[in-house]
VMD Tcl script that draws the C-alpha trace (Angstrom):
set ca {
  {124.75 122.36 -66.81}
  {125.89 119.90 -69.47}
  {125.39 120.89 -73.09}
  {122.76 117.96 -73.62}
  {120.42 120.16 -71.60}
  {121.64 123.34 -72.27}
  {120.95 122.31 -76.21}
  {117.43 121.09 -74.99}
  {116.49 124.51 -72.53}
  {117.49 126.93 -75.28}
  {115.36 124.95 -78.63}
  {112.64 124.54 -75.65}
  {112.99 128.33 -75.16}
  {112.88 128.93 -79.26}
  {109.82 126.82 -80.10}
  {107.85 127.89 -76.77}
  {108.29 131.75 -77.47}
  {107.56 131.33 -81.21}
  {104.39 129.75 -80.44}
  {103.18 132.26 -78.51}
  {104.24 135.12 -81.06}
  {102.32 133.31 -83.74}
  {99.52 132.64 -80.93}
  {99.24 136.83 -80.44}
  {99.21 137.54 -84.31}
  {96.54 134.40 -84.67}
  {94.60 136.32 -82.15}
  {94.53 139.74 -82.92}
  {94.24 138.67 -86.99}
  {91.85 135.96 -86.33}
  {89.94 135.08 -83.18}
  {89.46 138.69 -82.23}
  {88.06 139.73 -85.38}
  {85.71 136.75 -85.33}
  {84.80 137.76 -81.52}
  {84.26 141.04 -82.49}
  {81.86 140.61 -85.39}
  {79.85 138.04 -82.78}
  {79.21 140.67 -79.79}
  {77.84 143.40 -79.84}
  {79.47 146.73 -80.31}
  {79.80 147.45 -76.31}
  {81.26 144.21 -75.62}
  {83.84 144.36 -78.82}
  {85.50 147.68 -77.42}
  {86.54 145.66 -74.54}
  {88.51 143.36 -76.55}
  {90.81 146.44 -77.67}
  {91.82 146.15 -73.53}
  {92.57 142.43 -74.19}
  {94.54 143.35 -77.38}
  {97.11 145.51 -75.21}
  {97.52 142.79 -72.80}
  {98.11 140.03 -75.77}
  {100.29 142.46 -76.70}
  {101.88 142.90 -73.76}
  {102.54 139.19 -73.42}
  {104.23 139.06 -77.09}
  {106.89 141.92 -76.19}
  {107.55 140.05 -72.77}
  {108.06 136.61 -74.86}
  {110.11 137.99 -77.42}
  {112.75 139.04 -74.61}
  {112.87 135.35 -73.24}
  {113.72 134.50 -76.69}
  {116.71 136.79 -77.03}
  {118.03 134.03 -74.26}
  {116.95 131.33 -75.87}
  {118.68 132.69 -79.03}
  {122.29 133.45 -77.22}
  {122.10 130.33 -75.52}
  {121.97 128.47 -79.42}
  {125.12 130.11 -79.59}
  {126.82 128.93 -76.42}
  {125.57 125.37 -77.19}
  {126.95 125.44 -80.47}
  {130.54 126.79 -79.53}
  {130.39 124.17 -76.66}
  {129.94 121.64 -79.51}
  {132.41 122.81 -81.86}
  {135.13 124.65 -79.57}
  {137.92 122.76 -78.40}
  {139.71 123.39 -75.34}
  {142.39 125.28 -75.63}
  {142.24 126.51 -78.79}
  {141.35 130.51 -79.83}
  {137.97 130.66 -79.55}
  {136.98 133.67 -81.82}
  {138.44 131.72 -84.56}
  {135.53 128.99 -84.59}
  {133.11 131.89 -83.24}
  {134.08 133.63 -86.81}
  {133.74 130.36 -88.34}
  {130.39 129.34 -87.33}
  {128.90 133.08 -87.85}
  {130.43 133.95 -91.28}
  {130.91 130.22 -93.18}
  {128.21 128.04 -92.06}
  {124.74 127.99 -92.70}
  {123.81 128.03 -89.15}
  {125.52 130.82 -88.89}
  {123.32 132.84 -91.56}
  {119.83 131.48 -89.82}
  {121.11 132.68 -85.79}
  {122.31 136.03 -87.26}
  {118.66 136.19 -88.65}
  {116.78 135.45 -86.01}
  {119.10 137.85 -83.78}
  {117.40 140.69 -86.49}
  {113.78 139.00 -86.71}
  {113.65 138.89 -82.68}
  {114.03 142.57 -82.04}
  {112.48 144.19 -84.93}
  {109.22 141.55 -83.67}
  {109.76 143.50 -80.15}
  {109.63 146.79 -81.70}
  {106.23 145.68 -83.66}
  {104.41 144.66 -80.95}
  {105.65 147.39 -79.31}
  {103.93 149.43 -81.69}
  {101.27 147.54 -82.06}
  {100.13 147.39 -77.91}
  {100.52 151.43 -78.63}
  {100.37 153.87 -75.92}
  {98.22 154.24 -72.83}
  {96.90 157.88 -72.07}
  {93.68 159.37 -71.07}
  {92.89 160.10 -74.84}
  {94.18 156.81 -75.77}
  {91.76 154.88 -73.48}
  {88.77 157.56 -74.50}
  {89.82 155.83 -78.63}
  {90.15 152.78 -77.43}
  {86.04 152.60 -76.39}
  {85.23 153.74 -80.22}
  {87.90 151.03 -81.99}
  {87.07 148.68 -84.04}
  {88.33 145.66 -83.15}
  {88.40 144.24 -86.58}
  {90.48 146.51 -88.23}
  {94.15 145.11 -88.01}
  {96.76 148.21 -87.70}
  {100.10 148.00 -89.63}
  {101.88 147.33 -86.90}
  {100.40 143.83 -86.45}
  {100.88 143.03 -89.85}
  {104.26 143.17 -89.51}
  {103.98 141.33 -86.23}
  {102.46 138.74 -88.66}
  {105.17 138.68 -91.20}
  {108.16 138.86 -88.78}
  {106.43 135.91 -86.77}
  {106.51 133.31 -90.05}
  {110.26 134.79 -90.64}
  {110.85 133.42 -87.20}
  {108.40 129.60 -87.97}
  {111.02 129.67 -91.06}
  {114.24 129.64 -89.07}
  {113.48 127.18 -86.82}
  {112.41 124.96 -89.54}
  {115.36 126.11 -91.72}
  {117.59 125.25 -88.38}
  {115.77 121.97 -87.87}
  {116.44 117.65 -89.09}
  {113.84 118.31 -92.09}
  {117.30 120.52 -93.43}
  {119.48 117.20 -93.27}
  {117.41 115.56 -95.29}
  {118.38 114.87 -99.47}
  {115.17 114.26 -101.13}
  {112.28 116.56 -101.11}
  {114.35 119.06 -99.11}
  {112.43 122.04 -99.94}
  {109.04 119.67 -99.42}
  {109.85 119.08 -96.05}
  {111.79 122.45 -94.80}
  {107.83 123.55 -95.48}
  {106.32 120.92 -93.64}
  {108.69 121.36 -90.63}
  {107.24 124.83 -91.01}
  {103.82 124.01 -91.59}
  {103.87 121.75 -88.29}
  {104.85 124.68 -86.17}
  {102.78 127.06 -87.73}
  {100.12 125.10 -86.10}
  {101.20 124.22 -83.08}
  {101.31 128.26 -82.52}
  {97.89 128.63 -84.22}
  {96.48 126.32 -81.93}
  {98.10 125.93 -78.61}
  {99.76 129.70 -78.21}
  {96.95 130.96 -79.55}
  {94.32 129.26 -76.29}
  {96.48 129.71 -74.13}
  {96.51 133.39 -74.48}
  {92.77 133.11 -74.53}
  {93.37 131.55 -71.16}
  {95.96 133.71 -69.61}
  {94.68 137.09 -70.88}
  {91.59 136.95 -73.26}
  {88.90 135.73 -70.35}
  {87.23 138.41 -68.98}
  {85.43 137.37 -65.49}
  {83.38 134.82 -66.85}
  {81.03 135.14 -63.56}
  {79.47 138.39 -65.18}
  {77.23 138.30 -68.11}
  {79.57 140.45 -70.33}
  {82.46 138.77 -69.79}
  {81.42 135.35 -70.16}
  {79.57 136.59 -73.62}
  {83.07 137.73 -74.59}
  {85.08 134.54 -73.63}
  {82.46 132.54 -75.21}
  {83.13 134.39 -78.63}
  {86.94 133.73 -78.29}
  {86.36 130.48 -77.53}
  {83.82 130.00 -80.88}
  {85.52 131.87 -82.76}
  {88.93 130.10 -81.88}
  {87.52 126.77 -82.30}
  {87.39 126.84 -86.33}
  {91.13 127.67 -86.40}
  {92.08 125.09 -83.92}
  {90.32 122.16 -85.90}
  {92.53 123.08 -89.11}
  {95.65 123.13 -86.71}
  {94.96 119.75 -85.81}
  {94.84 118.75 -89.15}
  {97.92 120.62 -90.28}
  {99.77 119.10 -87.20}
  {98.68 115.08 -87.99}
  {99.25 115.38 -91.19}
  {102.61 117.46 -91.17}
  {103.73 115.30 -88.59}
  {103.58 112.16 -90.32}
  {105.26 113.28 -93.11}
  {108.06 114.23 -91.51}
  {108.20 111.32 -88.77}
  {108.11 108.84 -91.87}
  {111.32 110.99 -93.35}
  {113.23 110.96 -89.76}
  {112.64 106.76 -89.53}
  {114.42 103.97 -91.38}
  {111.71 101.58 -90.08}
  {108.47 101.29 -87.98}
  {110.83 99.55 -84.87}
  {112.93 102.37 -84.87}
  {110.40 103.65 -82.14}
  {110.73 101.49 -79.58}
  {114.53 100.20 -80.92}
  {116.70 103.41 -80.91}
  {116.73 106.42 -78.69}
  {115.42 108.57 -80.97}
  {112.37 106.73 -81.60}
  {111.68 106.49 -78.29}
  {111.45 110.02 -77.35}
  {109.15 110.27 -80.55}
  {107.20 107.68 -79.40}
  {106.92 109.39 -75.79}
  {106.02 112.55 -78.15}
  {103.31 110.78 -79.90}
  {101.95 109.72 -76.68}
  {101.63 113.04 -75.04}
  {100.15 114.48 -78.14}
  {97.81 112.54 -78.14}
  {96.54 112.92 -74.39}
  {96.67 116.65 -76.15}
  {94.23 116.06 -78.92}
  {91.93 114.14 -76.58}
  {91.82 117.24 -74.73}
  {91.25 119.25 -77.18}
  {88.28 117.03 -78.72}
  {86.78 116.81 -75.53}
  {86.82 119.96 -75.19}
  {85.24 120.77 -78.47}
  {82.73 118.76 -78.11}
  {81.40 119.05 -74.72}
  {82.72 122.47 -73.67}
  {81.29 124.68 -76.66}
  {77.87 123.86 -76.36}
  {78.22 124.46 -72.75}
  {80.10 128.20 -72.99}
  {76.60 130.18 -72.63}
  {76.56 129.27 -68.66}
  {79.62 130.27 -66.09}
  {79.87 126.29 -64.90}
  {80.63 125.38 -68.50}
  {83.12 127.93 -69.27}
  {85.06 127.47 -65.71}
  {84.44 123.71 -67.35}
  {86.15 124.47 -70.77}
  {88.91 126.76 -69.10}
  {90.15 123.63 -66.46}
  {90.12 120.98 -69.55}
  {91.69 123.59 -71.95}
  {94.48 124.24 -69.31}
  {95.24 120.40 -68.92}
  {95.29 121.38 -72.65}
  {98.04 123.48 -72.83}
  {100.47 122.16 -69.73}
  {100.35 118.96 -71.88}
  {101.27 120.52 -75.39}
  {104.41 122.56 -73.34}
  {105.59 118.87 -72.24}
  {104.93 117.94 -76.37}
  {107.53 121.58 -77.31}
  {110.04 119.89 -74.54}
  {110.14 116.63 -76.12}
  {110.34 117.81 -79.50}
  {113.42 120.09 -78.36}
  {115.10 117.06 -76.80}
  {114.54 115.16 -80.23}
  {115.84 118.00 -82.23}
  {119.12 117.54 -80.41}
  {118.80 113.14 -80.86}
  {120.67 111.35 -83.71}
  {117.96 110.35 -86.18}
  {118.16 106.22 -87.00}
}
mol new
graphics top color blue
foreach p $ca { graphics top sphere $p radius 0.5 }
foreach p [lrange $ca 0 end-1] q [lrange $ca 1 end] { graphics top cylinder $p $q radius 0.2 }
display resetview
């Protein structure tokens, strides 16, 4: 595999999994709070079932990122190593004198101690355990997602500290936040529905289940439309930072794949404001949540082909 993909898989890897980390923490510290306070008290235990299983899907994600992590490091030795020379001399180099160096080494802490949390945090399963689990309260938030929460924007501020928004002079700090910002969303958003997809829809054929998808889905909604905003606006910014002109996106190669980017994102907000407006009002009946579940998974597949091309671009030469 040459180490224009390789670079590509592994920041593919490392934006995918982070979006889905901040997608659990947005869902247990947002949409199923919301849900909870919407159903009543019968229906909300069941969402302390779906809280193991978002759970579950964090702790599985986290361990595709230690890949995605070691492969940064292969890529970047691939880069920097030359053949025939020592090679724990540049290793030593890169880890201990570079900036780079201090971010990996971070998120090689932040990645396991956000396993361990969400470890915690899907607890354990006994008989007892279950017997709690159909008197929680869904929205009380335990400690250990909290520090699911804070270990997941340790993780947004890596990548953005990692990213082209750090090789930029003016307004630095201004746009390190916006870099930030912009993936804070896109977790927010897409990692957050398509957990709601994969593991927070009960069987939407029987009445209690399809009252509890419907109150993810409402309660979701909300969040998703301030996403949106974060990610147009965020994403400007730091487009109009990362382009010497407005031909630069159909002249050089970098523009190109952002203009490809724009493109797909925008078949992704279409999606999404379809879905919005004609699959809400529809949630109370099974045909319009089967409805709002197809559109919303056209949804996501499109915003994973949006985290692909922004890897690629993160490895481009800006203009």
């Amino acid at each position: 595999m040459t180490a224009p993909v390789l670079a590509a898989l592994q920041q593919w890897i490392l934006f995918t999994g982070v979006a889905v980390v901040v997608g659990c923490v947005a869902w247990r510290l947002v949409v199923a709070r919301r849900a909870a306070g919407a159903v009543p008290d019968a229906r909300a235990a069941q969402l302390v079932v779906v809280e193991r299983r978002v759970a579950s899907v964090g702790i599985v994600t986290t361990l595709v990122l230690v890949l995605g992590w070691a492969l940064k490091m292969v890529v970047q030795v691939m880069d920097f190593h030359f053949p025939g020379d020592a090679l724990w001399p540049d290793v030593s180099f890169l880890l201990f004198e570079t900036f780079w160096g201090t971010v990996w080494m971070a998120q090689g802490v932040l990645i396991p101690l956000a396993a361990a949390a969400l470890w915690l945090a899907r607890g354990r399963r006994t008989a007892a355990d279950a017997s709690a689990a159909a008197e929680a309260d869904p929205r009380e938030i335990s400690a250990a997602w909290w520090a699911v929460a804070a270990l997941a924007l340790a993780l947004v501020a890596t990548l953005s500290l990692a990213g082209h928004a750090m090789g930029v002079e003016t307004w630095r700090p201004v746009l390190v936040t916006a870099d930030g910002v912009h993936t804070l969303a896109a977790g927010t958003w897409i990692g957050t529905l398509g957990l709601i997809l994969w593991v927070g829809r009960p069987d939407p054929s029987s009445r209690a289940g399809l009252e509890l998808y419907a109150a993810q889905i409402r309660s979701f909604s909300p969040m998703a439309v301030v996403s949106v905003a974060a990610l147009l606006s965020m994403g400007i910014v730091l487009a109009w930072t990362h382009l010497t002109a407005v031909s630069d996106l159909w002249t050089e190669t970098y523009g190109r794949i952002l203009s490809a980017k724009i493109a797909v994102a925008g078949a992704v907000f279409a999606a999404g404001f379809v879905n919005w407006r004609k699959g809400i009002p529809a949630l109370g009946t099974e045909a319009g949540a089967r409805a709002i579940q197809r559109r919303a998974a056209w949804e996501v597949s499109l915003a994973v082909g949006v985290l692909l091309l922004t890897a690629v671009l993160v490895h481009s030469p800006k203009p």
